[in-house]
N, C-alpha and C positions, 0 to 999 in steps of 0.2 A: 564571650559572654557579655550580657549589661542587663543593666535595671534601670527602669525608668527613675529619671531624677526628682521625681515627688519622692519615694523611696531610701533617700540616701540621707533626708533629714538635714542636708545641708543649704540648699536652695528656701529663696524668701519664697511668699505665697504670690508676689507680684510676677516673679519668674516662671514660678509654676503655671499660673493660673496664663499668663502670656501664649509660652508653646504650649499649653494644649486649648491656647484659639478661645479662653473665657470671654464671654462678654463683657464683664467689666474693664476691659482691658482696652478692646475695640477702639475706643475716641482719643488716644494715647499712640497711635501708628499708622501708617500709608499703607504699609504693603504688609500681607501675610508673610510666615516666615516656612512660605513653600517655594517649590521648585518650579509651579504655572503660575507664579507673579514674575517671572523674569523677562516675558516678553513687555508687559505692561510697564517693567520698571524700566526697562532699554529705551521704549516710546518717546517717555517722561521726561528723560534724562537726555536723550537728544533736543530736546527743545531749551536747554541751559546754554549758554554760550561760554564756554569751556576752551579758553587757548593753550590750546593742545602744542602749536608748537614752540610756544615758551617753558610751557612746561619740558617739552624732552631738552629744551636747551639747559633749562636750570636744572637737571636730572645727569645730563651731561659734564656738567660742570662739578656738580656736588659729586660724582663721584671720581673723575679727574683729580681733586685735592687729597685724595685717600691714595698715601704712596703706597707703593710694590701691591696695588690689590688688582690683580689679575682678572682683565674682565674677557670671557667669549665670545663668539660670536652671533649666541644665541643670547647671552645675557643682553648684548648693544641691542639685540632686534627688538627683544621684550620694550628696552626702552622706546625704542624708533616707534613700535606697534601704535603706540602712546597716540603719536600723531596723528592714526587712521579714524575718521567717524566709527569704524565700524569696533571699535577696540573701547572697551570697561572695564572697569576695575576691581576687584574686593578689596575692602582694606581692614588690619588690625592695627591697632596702635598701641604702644605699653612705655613703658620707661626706659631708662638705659640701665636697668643691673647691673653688674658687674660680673662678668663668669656665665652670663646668661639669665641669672638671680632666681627665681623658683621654676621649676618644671614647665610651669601652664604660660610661660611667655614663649616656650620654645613651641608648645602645643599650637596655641594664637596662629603660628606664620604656617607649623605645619599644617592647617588645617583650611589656610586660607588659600596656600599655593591647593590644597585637593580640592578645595571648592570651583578654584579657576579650571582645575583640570575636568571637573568634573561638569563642570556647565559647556566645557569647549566640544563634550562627546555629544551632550544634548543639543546644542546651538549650536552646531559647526559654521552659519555663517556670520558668527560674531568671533571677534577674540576676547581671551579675558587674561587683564595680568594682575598677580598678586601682588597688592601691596602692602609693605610696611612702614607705619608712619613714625617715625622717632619722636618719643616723649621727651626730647631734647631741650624743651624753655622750662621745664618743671625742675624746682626746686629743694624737693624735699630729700636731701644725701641721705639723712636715715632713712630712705625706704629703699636706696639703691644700692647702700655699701656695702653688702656681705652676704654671703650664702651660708647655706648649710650644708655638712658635708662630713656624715657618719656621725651624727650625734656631736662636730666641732663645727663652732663657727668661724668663720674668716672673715674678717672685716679690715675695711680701707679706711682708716683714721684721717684722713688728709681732707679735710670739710673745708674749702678754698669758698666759698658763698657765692651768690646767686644761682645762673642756672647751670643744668648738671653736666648737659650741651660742650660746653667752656672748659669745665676743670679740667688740668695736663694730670694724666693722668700715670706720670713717671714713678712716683713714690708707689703704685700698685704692685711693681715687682717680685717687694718681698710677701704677697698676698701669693702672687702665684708660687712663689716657691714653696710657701705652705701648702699649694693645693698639691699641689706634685708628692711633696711624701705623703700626705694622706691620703692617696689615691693610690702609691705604690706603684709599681711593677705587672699593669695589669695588661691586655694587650696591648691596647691602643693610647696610653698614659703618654706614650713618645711620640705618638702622633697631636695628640689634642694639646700638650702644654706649649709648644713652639708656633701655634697658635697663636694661641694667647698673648705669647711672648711678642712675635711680630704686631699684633692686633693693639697692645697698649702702651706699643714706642710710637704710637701716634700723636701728633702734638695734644689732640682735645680727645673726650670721652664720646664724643659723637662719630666724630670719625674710627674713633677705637670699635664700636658698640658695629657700626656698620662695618669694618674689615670680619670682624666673628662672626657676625649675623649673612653677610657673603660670603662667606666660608663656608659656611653650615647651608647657604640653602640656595646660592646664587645658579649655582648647576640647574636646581626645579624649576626656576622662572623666575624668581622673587627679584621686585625692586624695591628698594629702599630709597624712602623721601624723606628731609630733615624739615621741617616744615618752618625752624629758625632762619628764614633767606630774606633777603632784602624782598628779591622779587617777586615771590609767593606770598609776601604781606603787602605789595601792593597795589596786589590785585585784591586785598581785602582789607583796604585800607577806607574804602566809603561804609563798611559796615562800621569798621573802627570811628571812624568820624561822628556816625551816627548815637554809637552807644556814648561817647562822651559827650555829646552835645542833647541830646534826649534821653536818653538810659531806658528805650524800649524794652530791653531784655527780661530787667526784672519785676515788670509788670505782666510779661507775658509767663513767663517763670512761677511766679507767684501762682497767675492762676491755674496753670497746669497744675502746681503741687496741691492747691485745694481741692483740684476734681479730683486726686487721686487720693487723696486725704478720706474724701466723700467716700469713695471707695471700700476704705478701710484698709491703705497700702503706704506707707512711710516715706518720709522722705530722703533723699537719697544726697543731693549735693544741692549747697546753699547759696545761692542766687547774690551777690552783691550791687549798691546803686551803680555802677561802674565795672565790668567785669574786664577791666584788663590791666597787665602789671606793667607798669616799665622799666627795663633791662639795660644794665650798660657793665661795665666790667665792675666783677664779682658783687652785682646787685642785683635783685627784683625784687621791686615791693610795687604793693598794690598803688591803684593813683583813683584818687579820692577827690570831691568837688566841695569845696568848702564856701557854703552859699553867703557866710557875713563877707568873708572879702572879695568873693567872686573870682575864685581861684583855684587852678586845678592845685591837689599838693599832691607829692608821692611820699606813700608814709616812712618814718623812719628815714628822712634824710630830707636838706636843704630843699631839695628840688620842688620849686613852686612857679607853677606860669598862668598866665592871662591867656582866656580864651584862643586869642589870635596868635597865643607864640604856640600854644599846644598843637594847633589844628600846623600850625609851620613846622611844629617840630615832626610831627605824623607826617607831613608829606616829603619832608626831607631825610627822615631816618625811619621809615615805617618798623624797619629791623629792632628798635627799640619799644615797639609796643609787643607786646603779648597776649593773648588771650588765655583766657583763664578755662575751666574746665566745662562753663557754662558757652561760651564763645568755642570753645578749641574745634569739638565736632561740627560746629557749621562751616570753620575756616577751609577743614582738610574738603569738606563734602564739595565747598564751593569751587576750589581751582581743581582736585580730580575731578574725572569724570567714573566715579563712584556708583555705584546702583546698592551696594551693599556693607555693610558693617559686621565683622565677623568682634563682639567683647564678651566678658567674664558675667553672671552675673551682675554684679555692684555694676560695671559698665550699661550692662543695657538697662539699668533701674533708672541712672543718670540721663539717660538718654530718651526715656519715655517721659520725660519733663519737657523735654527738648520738641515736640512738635511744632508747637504754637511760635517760637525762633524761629523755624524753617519757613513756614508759612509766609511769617512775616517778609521776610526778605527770599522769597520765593526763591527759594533753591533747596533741592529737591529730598526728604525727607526719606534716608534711604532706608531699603529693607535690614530688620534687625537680625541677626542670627548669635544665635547662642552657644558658645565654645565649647566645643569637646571637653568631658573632665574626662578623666582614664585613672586606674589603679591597675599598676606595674605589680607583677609577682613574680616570681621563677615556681618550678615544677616541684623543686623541690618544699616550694612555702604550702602546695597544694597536698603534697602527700602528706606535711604535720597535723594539716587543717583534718584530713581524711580520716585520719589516725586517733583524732578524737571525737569523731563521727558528727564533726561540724562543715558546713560549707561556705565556699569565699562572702556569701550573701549572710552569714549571720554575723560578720566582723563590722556589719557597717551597726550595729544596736551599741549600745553603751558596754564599757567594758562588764560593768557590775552586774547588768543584766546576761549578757553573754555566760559571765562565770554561774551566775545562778541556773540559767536553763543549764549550765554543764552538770552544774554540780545534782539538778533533782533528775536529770535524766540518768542518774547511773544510780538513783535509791530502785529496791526493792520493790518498794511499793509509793505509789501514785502521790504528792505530797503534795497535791493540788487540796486545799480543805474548803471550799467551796461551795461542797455540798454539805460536809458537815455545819459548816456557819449555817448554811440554812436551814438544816432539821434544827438547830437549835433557836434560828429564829420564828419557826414554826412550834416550836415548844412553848417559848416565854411567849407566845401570841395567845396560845393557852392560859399562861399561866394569868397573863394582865386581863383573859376576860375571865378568870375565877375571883381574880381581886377585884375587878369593878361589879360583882355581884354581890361580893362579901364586905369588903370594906375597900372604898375608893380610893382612901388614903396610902394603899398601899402599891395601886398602878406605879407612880414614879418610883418607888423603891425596886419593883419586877421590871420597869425599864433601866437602872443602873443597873442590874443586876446581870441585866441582858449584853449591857456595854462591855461589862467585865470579864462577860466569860466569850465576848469574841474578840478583845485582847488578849486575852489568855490563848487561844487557838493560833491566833495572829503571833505571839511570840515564841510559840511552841514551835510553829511553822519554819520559825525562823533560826530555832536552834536546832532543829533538825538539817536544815540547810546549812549553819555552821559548822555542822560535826563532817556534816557531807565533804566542804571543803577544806576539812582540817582531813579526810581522809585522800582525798585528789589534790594535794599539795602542789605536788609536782606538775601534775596538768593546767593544772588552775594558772599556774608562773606562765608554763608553754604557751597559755591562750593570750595572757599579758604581754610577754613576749612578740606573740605575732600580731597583736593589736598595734601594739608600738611601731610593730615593722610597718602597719602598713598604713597606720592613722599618723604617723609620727605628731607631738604634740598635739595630740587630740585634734587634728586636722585632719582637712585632706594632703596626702601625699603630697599633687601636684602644688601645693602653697608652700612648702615646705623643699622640699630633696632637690637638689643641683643635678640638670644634665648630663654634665660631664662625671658621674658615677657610671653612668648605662656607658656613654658615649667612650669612656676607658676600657670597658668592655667589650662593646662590641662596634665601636667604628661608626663611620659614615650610616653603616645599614642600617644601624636604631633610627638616626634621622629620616632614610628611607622608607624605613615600616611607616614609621610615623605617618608620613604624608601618603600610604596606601591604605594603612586602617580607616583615617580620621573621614567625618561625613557628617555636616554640621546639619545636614536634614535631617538626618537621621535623631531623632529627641529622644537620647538615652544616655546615660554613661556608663563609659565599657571598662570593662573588666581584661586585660592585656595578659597575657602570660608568654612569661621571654623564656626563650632557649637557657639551656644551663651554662 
């Protein structure tokens, strides 16, 4: 099943109004987000100068450092591919979680490896390999420490600072051991937690994040890129130059956000004079240009340089600069050879700022695609729903609404008063042209009058609907109940619920459904129903 995503109430109108092709949208993108731009965007994207075999060298290397991770020989070739002109890439990119962190990161890469697979049937004389790019220099440990997992959370206390990339993440242990009893004894619990366990006796959380994320998907084709290298920043090290020494970004920034402003569509991520941070152990802070001394500073710490030591220090440790959220998607776009962008949402809002960047330094402004959402249910969540003669499509309205249409569809009689308001406002229309024949003064007294008695109606309505659900008590809980199960905190699912529930369930296959449902062309979100 699915429903189109204007329908789930959860999507901005920028989103919406995007996949389904509005014109306001239009001057904000390169390529449509179909499946006949992929010749156009192949063309494009061959005319970038893209070294291809640095990259499979640093691709090599980076995952060389990841002990006992067991690579195939169809996983080498995906990298080797890397080096062919005739090889492209999709890419997602997300944070390092921990445990995998909500559902729709694990969505992301499935749906990036179906894309690849799914273009390789169409285009067979191209390749495509999926990539995932690690959110590895992002800083924020509160958004990566802890999952949820049956109504508990689990969270890694150990906030070491700077980027997330860095932290050892030894102290996580007693996290998994929590996750393990609250998961129990289910099939697959003994396979998924040993996992784990190997994946975060790794020195750093990047390399942790990449042993899981190969585990889970290295078999379909997936590579993973840390984009925190020496040598991957400096190949993008003249754009870095240039934002410090001109700060073209946020003037181009800016005025993307005002056309879209014009629009009538919000803003999404906040453009800084300088968009990039500088990184050294357990640090990153932003670096700022402070024009009375004529000096770069990085905030919150000593660190202060003159023009000529900054632009030395950029060429000698490019590894310590960083791009920020405004800079990040032109870095990755620039050293893959990229055609497409598989983000969330908020992702692609971000990114539809981002044209006028691309432009600028002319590199190549990929197609947007919009990620899969899915809502998980078993069979048996469908026979409850059945049983109160509701469908999976009426859990996505508010709960309070849900319970009202339950509660007037089991009255007697019709409790819709709609038409009574209006015989009665067809009465008092009466009544105010007898008073403005007789005495004038008395029209506003026949229009309160008129007020009163369609609150009265109005509350009647509403105590009829009370009694309704003081008589379906028990259904009324069951519908809350299943709201809960599958909105958990009034969300969606996939923001919320940890993979490794399903994945203790039912194994490797969930990840393989996954990457056989998912189908990012397809502009809907589906509705999943698993095995018992």
């Amino acid at each position: 099943m699915q429903i189109p995503f204007s329908q789930t109430h959860f999507f901005s109108k920028l989103i919406i109004d995007y996949i389904e092709g509005k014109n306001d949208v239009v001057d904000f993108y390169s390529y449509r987000p179909s499946l006949d731009e992929i010749p156009r965007l192949i063309e494009d994207k061959k005319k970038e100068n893209i070294d291809r075999n640095a990259l499979v060298s640093i691709l090599k290397k980076q995952y060389a450092a990841c002990a006992n991770l067991h690579l195939s020989d169809a996983n080498r070739q995906q990298i080797q591919a890397l080096q062919d002109e005739q090889t492209f890439c999709i890419v997602t990119a997300h944070q390092l979680n921990i445990f995998g962190g909500p559902l729709y990161f694990i969505y992301k890469i499935a749906q990036t490896i179906s894309t690849c697979n799914q273009l390789k049937i169409k285009f067979p004389q191209y390749h495509f390999v999926p990539i995932y790019w690690m959110g590895s220099e992002d800083h924020d440990f509160d958004e990566i420490n802890h999952i949820q997992l049956f109504n508990n959370k689990i969270e890694w206390t150990d906030k070491q600072g700077g980027i997330t990339g860095a932290y050892q993440p030894s102290s996580i242990a007693a996290c998994i051991d929590e996750l393990e009893t609250i998961l129990g004894a289910k099939p697959y619990t003994s396979e998924l937690v040993p996992i784990l366990r190997q994946a975060y006796a790794q020195p750093t959380l990047a390399l942790a994040t990449r042993y899981v994320v190969h585990t889970l998907f290295g078999d379909a084709g997936l590579v993973i890129v840390n984009g925190n290298d020496t040598a991957l920043k400096a190949q993008f090290s003249k754009v870095m130059e240039d934002e410090l020494l001109h700060q073209n970004s946020i003037q181009l920034v800016t005025k993307q956000i005002h056309a879209l402003e014009s629009k009538g569509y919000k803003q999404q991520a906040f453009p800084r004079n300088i968009n990039l941070f500088y990184i050294s152990q357990n640090l990153r802070e932003r670096i700022e240009w402070n024009a009375t001394t004529n000096t770069y500073h990085v905030l919150n710490t000593t660190f202060s340089f003159t023009q000529k030591e900054i632009l030395d220090e950029l060429k000698n440790f490019p590894e310590r600069f960083s791009p920020n959220v405004i800079l990040r998607p032109l870095y990755q776009q620039k050293v893959l050879p990229s055609i497409a962008y598989i983000g969330g949402a908020g992702e692609l809002a971000y990114w539809l700022q981002l044209k006028l960047v691309f432009d600028f330094y002319k590199v190549q402004f990929p197609q947007l695609l919009l990620r899969n959402s899915a809502l998980l249910y078993t069979i048996d969540t469908v026979q409850k729903i059945e049983k109160l003669n509701l469908t999976i499509l009426d859990f996505f309205a508010d709960v309070d609404i849900l319970k009202n249409k339950f509660a007037t569809h089991q009255a007697s009689d019709n409790l819709d008063v709609s038409d009574i308001k209006s015989a009665i406002q067809t009465a008092f229309e009466k009544l105010q042209t007898i008073a403005q024949n007789t005495d004038a003064s008395l029209v506003n007294t026949v229009g309160a009058e008129l007020q009163k008695s369609l609150q009265s109606v109005d509350a009647l309505q509403k105590r009829f609907v009370k009694s309704l659900k003081q008589k379906n008590e028990t259904e009324l809980n069951r519908i809350e109940k299943i709201k809960s199960t599958l909105f958990p905190n009034h969300s969606l699912q996939e923001r919320v619920e940890n993979f490794s529930v399903y994945y203790a369930m039912y194994g490797q296959a969930f990840i393989t459904d996954l990457v056989n449902v998912f189908d990012v062309y397809h502009k809907q979100f589906l509705l999943i129903t698993l095995p018992k």
